[in-house]
C-alpha positions as CSV (number, residue, x, y, z in Angstrom):
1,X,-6.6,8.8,-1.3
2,X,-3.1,8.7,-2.9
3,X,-2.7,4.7,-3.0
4,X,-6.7,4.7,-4.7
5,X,-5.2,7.2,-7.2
6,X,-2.1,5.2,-7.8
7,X,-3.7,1.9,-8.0
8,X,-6.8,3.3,-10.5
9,X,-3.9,4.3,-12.9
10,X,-2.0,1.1,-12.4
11,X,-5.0,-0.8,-13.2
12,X,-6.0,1.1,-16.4
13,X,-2.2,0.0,-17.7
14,X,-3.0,-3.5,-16.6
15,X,-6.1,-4.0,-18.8
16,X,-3.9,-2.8,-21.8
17,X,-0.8,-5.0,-21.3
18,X,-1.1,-8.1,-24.2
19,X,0.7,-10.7,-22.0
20,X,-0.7,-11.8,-18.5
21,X,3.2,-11.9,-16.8
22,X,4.1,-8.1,-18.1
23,X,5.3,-6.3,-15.2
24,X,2.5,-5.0,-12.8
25,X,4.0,-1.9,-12.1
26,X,3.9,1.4,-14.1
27,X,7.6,2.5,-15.0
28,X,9.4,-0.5,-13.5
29,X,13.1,1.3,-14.8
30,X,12.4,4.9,-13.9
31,X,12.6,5.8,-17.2
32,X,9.8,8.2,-17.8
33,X,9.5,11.4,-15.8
34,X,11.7,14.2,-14.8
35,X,14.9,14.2,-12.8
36,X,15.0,15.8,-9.3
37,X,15.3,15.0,-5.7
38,X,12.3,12.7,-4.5
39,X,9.3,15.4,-3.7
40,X,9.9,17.3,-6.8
41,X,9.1,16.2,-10.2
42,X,7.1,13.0,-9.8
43,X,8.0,10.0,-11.2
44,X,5.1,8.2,-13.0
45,X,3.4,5.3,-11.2
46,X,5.8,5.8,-7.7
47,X,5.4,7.3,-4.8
48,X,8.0,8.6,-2.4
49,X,8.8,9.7,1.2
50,X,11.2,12.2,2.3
51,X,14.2,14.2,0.2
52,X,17.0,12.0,0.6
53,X,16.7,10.4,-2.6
54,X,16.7,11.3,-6.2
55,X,15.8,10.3,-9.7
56,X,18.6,10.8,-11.7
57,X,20.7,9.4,-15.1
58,X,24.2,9.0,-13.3
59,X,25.0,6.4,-15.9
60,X,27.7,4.6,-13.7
61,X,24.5,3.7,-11.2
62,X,21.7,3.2,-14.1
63,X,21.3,-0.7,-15.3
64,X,19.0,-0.3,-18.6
65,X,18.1,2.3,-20.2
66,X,19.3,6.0,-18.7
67,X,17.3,6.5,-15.6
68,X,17.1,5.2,-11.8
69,X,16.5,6.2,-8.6
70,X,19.1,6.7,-5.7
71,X,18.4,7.0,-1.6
72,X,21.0,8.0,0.2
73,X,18.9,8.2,4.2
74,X,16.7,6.0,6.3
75,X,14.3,8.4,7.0
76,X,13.1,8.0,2.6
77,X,11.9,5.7,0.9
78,X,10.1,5.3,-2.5
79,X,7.2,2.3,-3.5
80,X,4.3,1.4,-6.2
81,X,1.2,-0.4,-5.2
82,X,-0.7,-2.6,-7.5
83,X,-3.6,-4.9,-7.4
84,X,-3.4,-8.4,-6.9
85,X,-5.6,-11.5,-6.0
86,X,-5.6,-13.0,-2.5
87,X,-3.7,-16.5,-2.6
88,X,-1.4,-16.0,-5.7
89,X,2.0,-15.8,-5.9
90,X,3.9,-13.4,-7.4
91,X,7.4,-13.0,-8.2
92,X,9.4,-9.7,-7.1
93,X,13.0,-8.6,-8.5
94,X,15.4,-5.5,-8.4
95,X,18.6,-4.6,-9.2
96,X,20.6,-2.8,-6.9
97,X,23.9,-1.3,-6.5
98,X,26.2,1.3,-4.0
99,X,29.3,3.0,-5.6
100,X,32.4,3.0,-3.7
101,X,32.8,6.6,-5.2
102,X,29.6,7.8,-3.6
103,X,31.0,8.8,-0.4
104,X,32.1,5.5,0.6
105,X,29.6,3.6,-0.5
106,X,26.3,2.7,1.3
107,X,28.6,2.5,4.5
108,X,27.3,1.1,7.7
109,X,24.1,0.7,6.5
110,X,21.5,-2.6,4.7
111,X,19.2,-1.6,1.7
112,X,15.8,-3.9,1.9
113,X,13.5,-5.0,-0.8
114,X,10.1,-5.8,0.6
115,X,6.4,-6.2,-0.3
116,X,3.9,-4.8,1.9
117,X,0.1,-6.2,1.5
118,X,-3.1,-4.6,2.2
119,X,-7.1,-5.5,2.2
120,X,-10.1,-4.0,0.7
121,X,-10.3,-1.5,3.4
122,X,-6.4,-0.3,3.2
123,X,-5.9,-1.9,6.2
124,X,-2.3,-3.5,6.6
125,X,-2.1,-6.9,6.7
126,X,1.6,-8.6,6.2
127,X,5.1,-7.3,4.8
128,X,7.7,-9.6,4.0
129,X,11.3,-8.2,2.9
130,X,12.0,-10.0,-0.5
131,X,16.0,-9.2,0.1
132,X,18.6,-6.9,1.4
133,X,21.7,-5.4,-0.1
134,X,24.0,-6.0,3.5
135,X,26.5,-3.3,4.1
136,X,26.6,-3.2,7.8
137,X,29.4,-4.2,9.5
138,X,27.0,-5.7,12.3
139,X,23.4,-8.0,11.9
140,X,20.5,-6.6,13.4
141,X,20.9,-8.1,16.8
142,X,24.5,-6.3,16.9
143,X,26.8,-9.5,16.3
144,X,29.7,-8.8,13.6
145,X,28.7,-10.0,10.3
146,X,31.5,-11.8,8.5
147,X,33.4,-9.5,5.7
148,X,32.4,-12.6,2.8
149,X,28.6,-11.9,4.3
150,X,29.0,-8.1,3.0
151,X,28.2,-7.0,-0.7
152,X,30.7,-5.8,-2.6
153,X,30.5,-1.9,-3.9
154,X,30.6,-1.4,-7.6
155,X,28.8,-4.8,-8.7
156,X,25.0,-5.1,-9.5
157,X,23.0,-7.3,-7.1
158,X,19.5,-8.8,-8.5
159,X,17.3,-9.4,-5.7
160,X,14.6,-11.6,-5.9
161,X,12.1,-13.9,-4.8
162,X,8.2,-15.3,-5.0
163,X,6.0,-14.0,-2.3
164,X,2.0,-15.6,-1.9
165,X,-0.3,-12.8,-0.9
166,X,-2.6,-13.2,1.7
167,X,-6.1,-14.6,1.1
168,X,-7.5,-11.0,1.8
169,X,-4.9,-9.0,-0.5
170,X,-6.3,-6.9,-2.8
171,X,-3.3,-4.6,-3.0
172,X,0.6,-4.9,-2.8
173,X,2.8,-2.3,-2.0
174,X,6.6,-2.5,-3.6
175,X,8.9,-0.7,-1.6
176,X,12.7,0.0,-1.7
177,X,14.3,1.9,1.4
178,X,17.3,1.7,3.9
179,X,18.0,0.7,7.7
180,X,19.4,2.9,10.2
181,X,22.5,0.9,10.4
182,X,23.9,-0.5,13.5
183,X,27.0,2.7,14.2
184,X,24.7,5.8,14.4
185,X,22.4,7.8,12.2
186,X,25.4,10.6,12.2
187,X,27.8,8.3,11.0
188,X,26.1,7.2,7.7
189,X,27.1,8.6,4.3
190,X,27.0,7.0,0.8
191,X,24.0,5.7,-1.0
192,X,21.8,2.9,-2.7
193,X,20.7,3.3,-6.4
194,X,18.0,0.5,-7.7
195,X,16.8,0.3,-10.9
196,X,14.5,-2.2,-12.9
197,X,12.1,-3.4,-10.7
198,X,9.4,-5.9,-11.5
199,X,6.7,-7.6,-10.0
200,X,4.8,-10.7,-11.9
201,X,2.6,-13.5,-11.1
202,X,2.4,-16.9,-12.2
203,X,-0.3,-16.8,-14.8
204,X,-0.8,-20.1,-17.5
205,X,-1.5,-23.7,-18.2
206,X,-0.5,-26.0,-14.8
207,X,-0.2,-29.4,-14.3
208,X,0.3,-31.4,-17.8
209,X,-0.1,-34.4,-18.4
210,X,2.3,-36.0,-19.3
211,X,4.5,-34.1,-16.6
212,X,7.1,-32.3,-18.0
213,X,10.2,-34.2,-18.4
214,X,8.5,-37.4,-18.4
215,X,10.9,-39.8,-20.5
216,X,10.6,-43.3,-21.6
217,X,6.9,-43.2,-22.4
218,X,5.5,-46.1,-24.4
219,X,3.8,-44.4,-27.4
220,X,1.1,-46.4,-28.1
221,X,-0.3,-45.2,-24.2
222,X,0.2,-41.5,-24.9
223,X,-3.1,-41.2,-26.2
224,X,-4.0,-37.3,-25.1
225,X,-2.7,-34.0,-23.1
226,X,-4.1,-32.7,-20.4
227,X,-3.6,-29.7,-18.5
228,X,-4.9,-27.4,-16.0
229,X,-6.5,-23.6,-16.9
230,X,-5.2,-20.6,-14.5
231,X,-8.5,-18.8,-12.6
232,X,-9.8,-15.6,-14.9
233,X,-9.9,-12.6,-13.4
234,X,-13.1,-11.9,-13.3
235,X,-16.0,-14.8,-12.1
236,X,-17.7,-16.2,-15.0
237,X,-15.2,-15.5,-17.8
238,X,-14.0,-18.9,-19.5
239,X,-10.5,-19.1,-20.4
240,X,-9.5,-20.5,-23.7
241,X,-6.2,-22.4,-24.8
242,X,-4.1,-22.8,-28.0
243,X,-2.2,-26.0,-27.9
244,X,1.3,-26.3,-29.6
245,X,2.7,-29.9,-30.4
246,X,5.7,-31.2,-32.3
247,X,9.2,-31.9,-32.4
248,X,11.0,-28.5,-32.1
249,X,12.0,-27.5,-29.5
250,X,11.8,-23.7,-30.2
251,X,7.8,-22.4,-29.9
252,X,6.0,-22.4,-31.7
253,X,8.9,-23.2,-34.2
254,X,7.9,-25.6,-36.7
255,X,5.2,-26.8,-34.6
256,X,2.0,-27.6,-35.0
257,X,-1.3,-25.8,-33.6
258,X,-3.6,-28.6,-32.9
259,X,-6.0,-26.7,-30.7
260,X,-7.1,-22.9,-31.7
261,X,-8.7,-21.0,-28.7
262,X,-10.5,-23.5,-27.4
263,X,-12.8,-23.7,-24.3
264,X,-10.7,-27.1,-23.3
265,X,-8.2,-28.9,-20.7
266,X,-7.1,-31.5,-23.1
267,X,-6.8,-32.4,-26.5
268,X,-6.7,-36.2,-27.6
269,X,-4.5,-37.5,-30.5
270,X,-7.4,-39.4,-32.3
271,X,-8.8,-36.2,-32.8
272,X,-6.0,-35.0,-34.5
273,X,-4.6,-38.1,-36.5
274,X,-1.4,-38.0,-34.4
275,X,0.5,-41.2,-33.2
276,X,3.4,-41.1,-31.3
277,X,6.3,-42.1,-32.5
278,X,9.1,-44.2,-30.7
279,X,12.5,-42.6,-29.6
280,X,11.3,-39.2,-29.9
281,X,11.5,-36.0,-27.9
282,X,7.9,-34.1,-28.1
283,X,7.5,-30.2,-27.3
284,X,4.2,-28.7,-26.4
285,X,3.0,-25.5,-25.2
286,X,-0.4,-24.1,-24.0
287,X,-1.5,-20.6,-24.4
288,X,-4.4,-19.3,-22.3
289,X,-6.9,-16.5,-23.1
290,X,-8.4,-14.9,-20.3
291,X,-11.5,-12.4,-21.5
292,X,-10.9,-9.9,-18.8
293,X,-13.7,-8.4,-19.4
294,X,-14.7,-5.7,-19.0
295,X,-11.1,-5.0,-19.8
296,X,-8.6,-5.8,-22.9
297,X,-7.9,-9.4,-23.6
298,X,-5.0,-11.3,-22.1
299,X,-2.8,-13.6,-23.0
300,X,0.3,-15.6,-21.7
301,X,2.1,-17.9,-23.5
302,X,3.2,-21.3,-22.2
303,X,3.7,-21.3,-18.2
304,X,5.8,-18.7,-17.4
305,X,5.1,-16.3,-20.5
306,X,8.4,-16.8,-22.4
307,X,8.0,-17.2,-26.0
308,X,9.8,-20.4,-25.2
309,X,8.0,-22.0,-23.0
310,X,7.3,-25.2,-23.6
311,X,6.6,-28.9,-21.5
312,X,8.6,-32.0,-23.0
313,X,7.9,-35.8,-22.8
314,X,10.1,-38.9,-24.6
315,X,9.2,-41.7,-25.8
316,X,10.4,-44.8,-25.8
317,X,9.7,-48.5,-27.6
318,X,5.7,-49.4,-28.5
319,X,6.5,-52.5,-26.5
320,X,6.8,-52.7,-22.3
321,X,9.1,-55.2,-22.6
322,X,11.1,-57.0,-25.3
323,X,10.0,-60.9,-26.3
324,X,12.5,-63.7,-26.0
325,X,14.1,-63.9,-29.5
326,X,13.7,-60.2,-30.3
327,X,17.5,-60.0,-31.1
328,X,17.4,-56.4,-32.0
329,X,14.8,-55.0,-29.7
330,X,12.3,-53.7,-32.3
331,X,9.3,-55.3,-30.4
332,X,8.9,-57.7,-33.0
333,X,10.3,-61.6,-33.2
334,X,11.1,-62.2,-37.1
335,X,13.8,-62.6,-40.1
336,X,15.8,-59.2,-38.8
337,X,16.3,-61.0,-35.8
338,X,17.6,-64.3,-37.8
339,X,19.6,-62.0,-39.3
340,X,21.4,-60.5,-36.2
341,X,22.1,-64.5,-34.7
342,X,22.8,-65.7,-38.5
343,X,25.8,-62.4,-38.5
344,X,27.2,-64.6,-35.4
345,X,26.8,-68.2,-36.5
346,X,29.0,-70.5,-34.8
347,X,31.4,-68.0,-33.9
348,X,32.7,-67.9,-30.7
349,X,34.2,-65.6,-27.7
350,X,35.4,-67.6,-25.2
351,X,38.8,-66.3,-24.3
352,X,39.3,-69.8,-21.9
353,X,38.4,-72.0,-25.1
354,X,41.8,-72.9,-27.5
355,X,38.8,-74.3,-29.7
356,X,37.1,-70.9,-29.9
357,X,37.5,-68.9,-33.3
């Protein structure tokens, strides 16, 4: 019952967030709620397991803003769960950190970041650890880890990665805890604080044509752009696309919109009286509009939802390849090229020649 309550309020935030890569989860730095050992004041959107742990504004431990969380035993742990869609990826990051004036640091003991996914009927189905902070002095199968292997105490460590949930997944479970350490539960002291957590999925425009990067295009065959829509949420919603195009590389910049919340995957330049130029570098950027209904509307911007997102093609000459006589390689064979031989006439550079001027 306490994931479906969790989940219900998580979802309710979800349909009022305006950009389709916001953070999934509710407080993702800790910053709202009380301060108190874990099983005391709750801490919006989180869960928790045993008293071992706190929420707490030790600024030396805290990344952004004032608050975090701090474990400091095996036996607790603290996670969010949040809805997702079977077969997407998503992308999962913390920051984490142990103070060499708690006690000795974590001491003898890892820190793991993991993702744990579940069905439709709660049932388990797949965790994968995302990353570890390593502290102890041994690997899980006992052999020494080298000192170099070891994190350092008193330096922030962001640990990340992308993680595709299962084709069943309809929920994720985020989840930050500690091993028992390889030199005996009575042995451990010091602790793990982590702080700004985030978990987003790859939401926008795919695939563009031309591929981003693409260089040397001849102008005159770039006649369109293409791209692919991301799935709506919901079956039978349509997503709709802006389309950005120009020369600046900031978006949208001094760009132009040449396609306005459109049902659409491409957009030819006919259509909008534009042609190519040579030897230019072109910016473009699609936003997507997914209805969500019967939710708010969403939006991300570009691919990855930066306000700077953007794919880029060159171009090259209008011609494939240059005539015979086209001195100065403008695609064209006429009096400029005269020109260019006539600034040349009779002169020589034959270093072997005594005739040569």
């Amino acid at each position: 019952m306490k994931k479906k309550i969790v989940l219900l309020v998580i979802l309710v935030v979800g349909f009022a967030a305006g950009n389709a890569l916001a953070s999934n989860l509710m407080s993702p730095g800790f910053e709202e709620g009380d301060l108190g050992r874990f099983g005391g004041p709750p801490i919006p959107g989180w869960a928790t397991y045993g008293t071992n742990g706190e929420h707490h504004s030790d600024a030396c431990s805290v990344k952004s803003g004032t608050k975090a969380v701090k474990e400091w035993k095996d036996d607790t742990g603290i996670f969010q769960d949040f809805p997702v869609v079977g077969g997407r990826e998503y992308d999962f990051s913390v920051w984490a950190i142990a103070l060499s004036s708690h006690e000795g640091g974590l001491d003898g003991r890892d820190a793991f970041f993991q993702v744990e996914w579940y069905d439709a009927y709660d049932y388990w189905l797949d965790t994968y650890v995302i990353g570890y902070f390593y502290a102890d002095p041994n690997d899980p199968y006992g052999v020494p880890r080298d000192v170099n292997d070891l994190d350092p105490y008193d330096t922030w460590k962001f640990i990340s990665g992308p993680v595709t949930a299962p084709p069943a997944a309809v929920t994720g479970r985020v989840f930050m805890g500690m091993t028992a350490g390889s030199i005996g539960p009575d042995a451990h002291i010091g602790s793990i604080n982590w702080d700004d957590v985030s978990v987003t999925y790859r939401y926008g425009a795919s695939n563009p044509e031309p591929t981003n990067g693409a260089i040397d295009l001849v102008p005159f065959e770039v006649t369109a752009l293409s791209w692919d829509r991301p799935a709506p949420r919901h079956g039978g919603d349509t997503i709709r696309c802006d389309v950005w195009f120009g020369t600046d590389p900031n978006m949208p910049g001094t760009n132009t919109k040449i396609l306005d919340k459109q049902d659409a995957n491409s957009i030819t330049f006919s259509s909008v009286a534009i042609t190519p130029a040579s030897h230019q570098d072109y910016y473009w950027r699609v936003d997507c509009y997914d209805p969500n209904s019967p939710g708010s509307e969403m939006k991300t911007e570009g691919w990855t939802g930066s306000p700077k997102s953007r794919w880029k093609f060159s171009t090259a000459d209008n011609c494939p390849s240059y005539m015979p006589g086209d001195i100065n390689e403008d695609c064209y064979v006429n009096f400029a090229d005269f020109a260019e031989m006539a600034k040349n006439w009779l002169g020589c550079n034959d270093e072997s020649n005594p005739q040569c001027q």
